[in-house]
C-alpha positions in Angstrom: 29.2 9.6 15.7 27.3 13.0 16.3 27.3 15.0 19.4 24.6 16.5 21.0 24.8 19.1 23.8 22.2 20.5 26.1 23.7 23.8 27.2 21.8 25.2 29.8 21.0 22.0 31.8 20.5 22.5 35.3 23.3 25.1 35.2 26.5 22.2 34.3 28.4 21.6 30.8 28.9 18.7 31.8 29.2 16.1 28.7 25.8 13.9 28.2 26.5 10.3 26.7 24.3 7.5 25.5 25.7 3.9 23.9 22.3 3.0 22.7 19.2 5.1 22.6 15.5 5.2 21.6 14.1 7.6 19.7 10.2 9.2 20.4 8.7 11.6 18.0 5.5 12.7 19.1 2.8 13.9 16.6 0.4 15.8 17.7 -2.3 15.8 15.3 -5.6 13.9 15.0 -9.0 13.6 13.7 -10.3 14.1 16.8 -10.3 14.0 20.6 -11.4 11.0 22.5 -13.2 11.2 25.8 -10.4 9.7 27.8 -7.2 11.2 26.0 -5.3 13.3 27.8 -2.4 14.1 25.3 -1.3 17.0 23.6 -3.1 17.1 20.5 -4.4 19.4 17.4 -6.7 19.0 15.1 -5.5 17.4 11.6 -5.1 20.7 9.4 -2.8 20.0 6.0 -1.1 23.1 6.4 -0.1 22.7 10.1 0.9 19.4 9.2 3.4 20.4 6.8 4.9 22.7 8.6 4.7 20.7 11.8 7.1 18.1 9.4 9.7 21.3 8.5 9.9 22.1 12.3 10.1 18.4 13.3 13.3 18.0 10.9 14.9 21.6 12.4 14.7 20.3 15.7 16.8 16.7 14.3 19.2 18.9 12.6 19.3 21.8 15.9 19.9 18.7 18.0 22.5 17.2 15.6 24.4 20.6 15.3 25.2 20.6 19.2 28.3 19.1 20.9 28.7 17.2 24.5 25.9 14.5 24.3 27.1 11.6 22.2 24.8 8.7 20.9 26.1 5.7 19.6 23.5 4.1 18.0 19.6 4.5 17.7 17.7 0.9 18.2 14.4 1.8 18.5 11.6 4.7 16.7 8.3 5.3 18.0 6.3 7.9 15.9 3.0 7.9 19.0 0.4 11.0 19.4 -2.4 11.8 18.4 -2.5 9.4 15.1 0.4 9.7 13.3 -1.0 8.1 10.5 -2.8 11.2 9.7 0.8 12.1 8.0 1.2 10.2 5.0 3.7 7.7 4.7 6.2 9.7 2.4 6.0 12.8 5.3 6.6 10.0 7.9 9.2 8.8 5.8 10.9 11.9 5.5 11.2 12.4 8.8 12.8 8.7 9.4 15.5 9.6 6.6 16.4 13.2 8.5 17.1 11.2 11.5 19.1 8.5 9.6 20.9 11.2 7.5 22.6 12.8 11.3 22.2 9.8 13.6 23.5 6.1 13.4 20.2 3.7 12.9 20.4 0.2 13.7 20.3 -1.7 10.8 17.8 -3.6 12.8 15.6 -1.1 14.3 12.7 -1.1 15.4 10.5 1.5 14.2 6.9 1.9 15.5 3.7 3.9 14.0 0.6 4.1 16.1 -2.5 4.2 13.9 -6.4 4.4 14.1 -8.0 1.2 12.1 -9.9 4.3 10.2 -6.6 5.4 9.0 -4.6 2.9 7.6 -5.5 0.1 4.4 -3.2 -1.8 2.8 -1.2 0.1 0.5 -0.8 2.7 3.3 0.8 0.1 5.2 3.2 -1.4 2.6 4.1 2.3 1.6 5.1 2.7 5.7 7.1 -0.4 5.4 8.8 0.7 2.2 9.4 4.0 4.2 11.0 1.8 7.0 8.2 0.8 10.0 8.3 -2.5 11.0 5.9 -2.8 13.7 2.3 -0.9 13.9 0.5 -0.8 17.2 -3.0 0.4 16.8 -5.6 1.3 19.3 -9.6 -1.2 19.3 -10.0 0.0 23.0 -13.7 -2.0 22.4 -15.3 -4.2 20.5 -18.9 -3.0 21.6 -20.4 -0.4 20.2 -22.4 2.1 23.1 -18.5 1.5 24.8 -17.2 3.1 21.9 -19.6 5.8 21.8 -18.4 6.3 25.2 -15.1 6.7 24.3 -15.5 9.4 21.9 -14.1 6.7 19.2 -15.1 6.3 15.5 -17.8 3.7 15.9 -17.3 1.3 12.9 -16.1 -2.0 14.2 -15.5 -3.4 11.1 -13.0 -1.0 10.2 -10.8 -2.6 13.3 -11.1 -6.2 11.4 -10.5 -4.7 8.0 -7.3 -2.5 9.0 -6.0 -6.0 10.6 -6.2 -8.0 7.1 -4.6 -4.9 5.4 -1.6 -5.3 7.5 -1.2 -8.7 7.2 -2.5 -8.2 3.3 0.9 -6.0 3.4 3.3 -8.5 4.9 3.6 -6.6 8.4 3.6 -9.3 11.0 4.2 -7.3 14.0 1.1 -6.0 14.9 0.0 -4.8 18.7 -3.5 -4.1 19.5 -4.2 -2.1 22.4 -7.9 -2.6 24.7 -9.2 -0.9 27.6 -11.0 -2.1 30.6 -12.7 0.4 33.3 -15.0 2.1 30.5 -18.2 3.4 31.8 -20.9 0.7 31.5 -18.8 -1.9 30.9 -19.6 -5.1 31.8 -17.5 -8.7 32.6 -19.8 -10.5 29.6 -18.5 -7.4 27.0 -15.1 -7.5 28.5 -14.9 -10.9 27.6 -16.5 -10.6 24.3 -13.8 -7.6 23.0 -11.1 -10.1 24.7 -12.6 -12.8 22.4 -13.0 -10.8 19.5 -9.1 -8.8 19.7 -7.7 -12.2 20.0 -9.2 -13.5 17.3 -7.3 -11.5 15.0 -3.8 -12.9 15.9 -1.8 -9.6 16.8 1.6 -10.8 18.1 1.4 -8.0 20.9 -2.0 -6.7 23.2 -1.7 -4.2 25.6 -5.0 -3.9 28.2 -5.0 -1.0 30.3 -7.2 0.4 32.5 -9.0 3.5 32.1 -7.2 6.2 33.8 -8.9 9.6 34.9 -6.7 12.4 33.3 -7.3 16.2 34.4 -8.5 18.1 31.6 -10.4 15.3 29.9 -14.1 15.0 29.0 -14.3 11.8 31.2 -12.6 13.8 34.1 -15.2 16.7 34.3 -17.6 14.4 34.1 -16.7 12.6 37.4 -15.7 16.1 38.9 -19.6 16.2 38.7 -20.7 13.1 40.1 -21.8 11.8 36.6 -19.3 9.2 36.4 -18.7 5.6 38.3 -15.1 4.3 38.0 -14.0 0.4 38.4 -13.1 0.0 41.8 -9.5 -1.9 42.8 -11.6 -5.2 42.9 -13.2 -4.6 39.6 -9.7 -3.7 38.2 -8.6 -7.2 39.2 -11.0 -9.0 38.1 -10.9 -7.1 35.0 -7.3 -8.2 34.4 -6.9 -11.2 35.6 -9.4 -12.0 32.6 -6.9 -10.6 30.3 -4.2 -12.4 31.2 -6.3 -15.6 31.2 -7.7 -15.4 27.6 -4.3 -13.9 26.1 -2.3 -16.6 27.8 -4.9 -19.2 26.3 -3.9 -17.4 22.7 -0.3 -18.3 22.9 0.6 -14.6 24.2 3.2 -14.2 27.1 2.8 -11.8 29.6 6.4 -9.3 29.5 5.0 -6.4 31.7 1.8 -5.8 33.7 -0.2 -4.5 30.9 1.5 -6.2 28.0 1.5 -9.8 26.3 3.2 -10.5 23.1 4.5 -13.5 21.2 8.2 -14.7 21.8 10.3 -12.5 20.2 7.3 -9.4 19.8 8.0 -7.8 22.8 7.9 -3.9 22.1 11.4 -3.2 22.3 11.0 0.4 22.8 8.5 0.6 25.6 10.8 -1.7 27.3 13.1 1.3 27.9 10.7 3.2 29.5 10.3 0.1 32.7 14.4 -0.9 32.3 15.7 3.1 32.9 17.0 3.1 29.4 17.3 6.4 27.6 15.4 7.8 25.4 15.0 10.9 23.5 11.6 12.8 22.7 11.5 15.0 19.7 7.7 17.1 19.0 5.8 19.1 21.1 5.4 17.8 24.9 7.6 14.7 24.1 9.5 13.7 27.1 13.1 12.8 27.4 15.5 10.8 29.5 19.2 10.7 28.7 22.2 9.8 30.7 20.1 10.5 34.2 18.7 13.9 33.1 15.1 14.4 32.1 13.1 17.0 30.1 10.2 17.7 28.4 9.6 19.6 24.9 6.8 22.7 25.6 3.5 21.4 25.2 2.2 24.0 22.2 2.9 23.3 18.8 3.1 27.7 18.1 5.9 27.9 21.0 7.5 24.8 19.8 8.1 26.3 16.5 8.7 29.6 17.5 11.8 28.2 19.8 13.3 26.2 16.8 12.6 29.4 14.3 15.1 31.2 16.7 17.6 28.2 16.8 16.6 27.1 20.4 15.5 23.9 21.4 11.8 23.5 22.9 12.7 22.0 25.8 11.7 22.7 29.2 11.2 21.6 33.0 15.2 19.7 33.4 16.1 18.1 36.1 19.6 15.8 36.9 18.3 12.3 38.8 20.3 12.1 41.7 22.0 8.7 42.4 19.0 7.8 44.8 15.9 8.6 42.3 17.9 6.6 39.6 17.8 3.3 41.8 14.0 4.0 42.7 12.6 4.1 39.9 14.8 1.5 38.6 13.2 -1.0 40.9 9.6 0.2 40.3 9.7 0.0 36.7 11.7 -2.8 36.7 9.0 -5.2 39.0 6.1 -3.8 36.2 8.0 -6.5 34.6 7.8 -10.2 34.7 11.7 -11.4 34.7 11.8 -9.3 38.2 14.7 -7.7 39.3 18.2 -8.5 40.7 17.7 -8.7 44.7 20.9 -6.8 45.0 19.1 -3.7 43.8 17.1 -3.2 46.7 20.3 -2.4 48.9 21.2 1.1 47.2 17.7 2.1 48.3 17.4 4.5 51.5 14.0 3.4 53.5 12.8 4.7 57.0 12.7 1.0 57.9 15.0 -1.7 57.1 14.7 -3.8 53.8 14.4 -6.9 56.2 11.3 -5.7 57.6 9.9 -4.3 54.1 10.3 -7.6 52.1 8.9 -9.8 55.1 5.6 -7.5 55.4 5.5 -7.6 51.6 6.3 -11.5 51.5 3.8 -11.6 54.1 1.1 -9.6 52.4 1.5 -12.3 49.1 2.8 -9.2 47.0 6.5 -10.3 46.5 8.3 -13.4 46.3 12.0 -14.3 46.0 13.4 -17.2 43.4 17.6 -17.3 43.6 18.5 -13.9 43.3 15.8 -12.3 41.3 12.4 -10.5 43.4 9.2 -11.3 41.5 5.6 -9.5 41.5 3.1 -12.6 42.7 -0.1 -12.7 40.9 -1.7 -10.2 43.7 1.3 -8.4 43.4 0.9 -7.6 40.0 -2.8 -6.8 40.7 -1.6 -4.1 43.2 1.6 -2.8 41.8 1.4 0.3 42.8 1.3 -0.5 46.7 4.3 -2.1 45.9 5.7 0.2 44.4 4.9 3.0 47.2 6.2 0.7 49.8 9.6 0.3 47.6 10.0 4.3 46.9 
């Protein structure tokens, strides 16, 4: 068992301690900025890259070294970014066996890579399963082409079918493909068509998600200047509700708001993020949530290797959840999903009105509906989640 200690948070030594925990490394690097991306990233540069992987594996061992956090066990590993598949699959591996080599793995694990279809073939994949990934979640966002041009993506479509076959080619069955609705231009009939077309491949998991304006990206300025029409709440909704219908047609259950995935293919990780389990972020501006506190890593890959050259770790902006903000957000996440949540947790909420009066107007409103003791999203519920989830905070 290793102990890990975060000494200056929010002024209290108090001992940090996690049964199970999920593991986030964040790499930062990629071919290229897309219009809508709003992450930290850095162009791919060998050099950086290999040093990025030396100051990745300080930060395991700095965190390993410390004393009054204790993890039990690590069950899940998501390498996101940028494209971490710009790091070859022996770099990638190397940093799995750094964090096996101080922390306790799961035996059965579930370790994640995001990928481009542009950056992955076959024996890429197998050596990433040899390494030790087991599940590959890769971003189509489009099937049509002046959408992808849009986007800012690479524009060979069938690079998207050809990076499928190579996973299955490899013997990797847990694929998730990720699609996007609310693109500029899009249309119901193209919609549809990349809906078709992603489904057709057979991934075990899809994620759709709307477009979401992010400060700082291309796609933001431009609708700062009035050059830019974004889907209206209606269009959202109609939007996903086709989703849902052509992925349920495919066999795919819907888990979460945005997600569908076979029985069994639910991505075990992400589920953390909506059930308030912890997790911890390792690489520049990867965010953490351990045993109620939260943190982020500094967002700039020359401070975040500066801090571990000195023995520090790159972590910034702490805060302790009080007992209150814990329950909230809680029952947010938790209605993002489809198995609900327990009624009882709505009583450890504080409201300005009375949780009689909230769940009839929601009732009332067809957002919410109660079966036994569970509270459940109804289909306009889970069209307008986040009114719910502003009337529950």
């Amino acid at each position: 068992m290793q102990s890990i200690f975060i000494k200056d948070h929010i002024h209290d030594s108090q001992p940090i301690t996690s049964e199970d925990v999920g593991l986030y490394i964040h790499i930062p690097f990629c071919a290229q900025r897309c219009h809508f991306c709003a992450f930290y990233l850095v162009r791919e540069n060998e050099q950086k890259i290999e040093r990025f992987v030396a100051d990745l594996k300080k930060e395991i061992v700095l965190w390993a070294s410390q004393e009054n956090v204790t993890f039990q066990k690590i069950s899940t590993v998501y390498f996101g970014g940028g494209t971490p598949t710009v790091l070859s699959p022996d770099q990638l591996g190397d940093i799995l066996n750094c964090v096996k080599s101080y922390w306790s793995v799961d035996a059965q694990a579930e370790v994640t890579v995001e990928a481009t279809p542009e950056s992955v073939s076959t024996k890429k994949i197998t050596d990433l399963m040899q390494a030790g990934v087991s599940r590959l979640s890769m971003g189509v966002q489009t099937f049509d082409l002046q959408e992808r041009e849009r986007l800012g993506l690479h524009p060979g479509i069938f690079q998207v079918r050809n990076a499928v076959q190579s996973a299955y080619s490899a013997g990797l069955d847990n694929l998730s493909l990720d699609v996007m609705y609310g693109i500029p231009g899009q249309t119901v009939s193209s919609w549809e068509e990349t809906l078709a077309r992603v489904l057709d491949l057979r991934p075990r998991h899809l994620s759709c998600y709307a477009l979401s304006l992010e400060e700082g990206t291309q796609f933001f300025r431009q609708w700062k200047r009035g050059n830019m029409r974004v889907f209206n709440s209606v269009e959202e909704q109609e939007f996903q509700g086709l989703a849902n219908e052509y992925a349920s047609k495919a066999g795919l259950i819907r888990y979460e708001i945005s997600n569908w995935a076979s029985p069994g293919f639910a991505c075990r990780h992400n589920l953390r993020y909506w059930q308030g389990l912890d997790y911890l972020g390792l690489g520049p501006s990867a965010q953490s949530y351990v045993d109620a506190v939260r943190w982020g890593n500094v967002a700039d890959l020359s401070s975040y290797s500066k801090q571990l050259a000195h023995g520090q770790l790159p972590r910034e902006d702490m805060e302790r959840l009080s007992v209150s903000q814990r329950h909230k957000e809680r029952v947010v996440f938790g209605l993002r999903q489809m198995e609900g949540i327990p009624v009882e947790w709505l009583q450890n909420l504080e409201h300005d009105m009375s949780l009689k009066q909230i769940m009839a107007r929601l009732q009332a409103d067809d957002l919410i509906s109660q079966a036994g003791d569970r509270l459940h999203l109804t289909t306009r519920g889970l069209q307008l989640a986040d009114t719910v989830g502003l009337e529950l905070w």
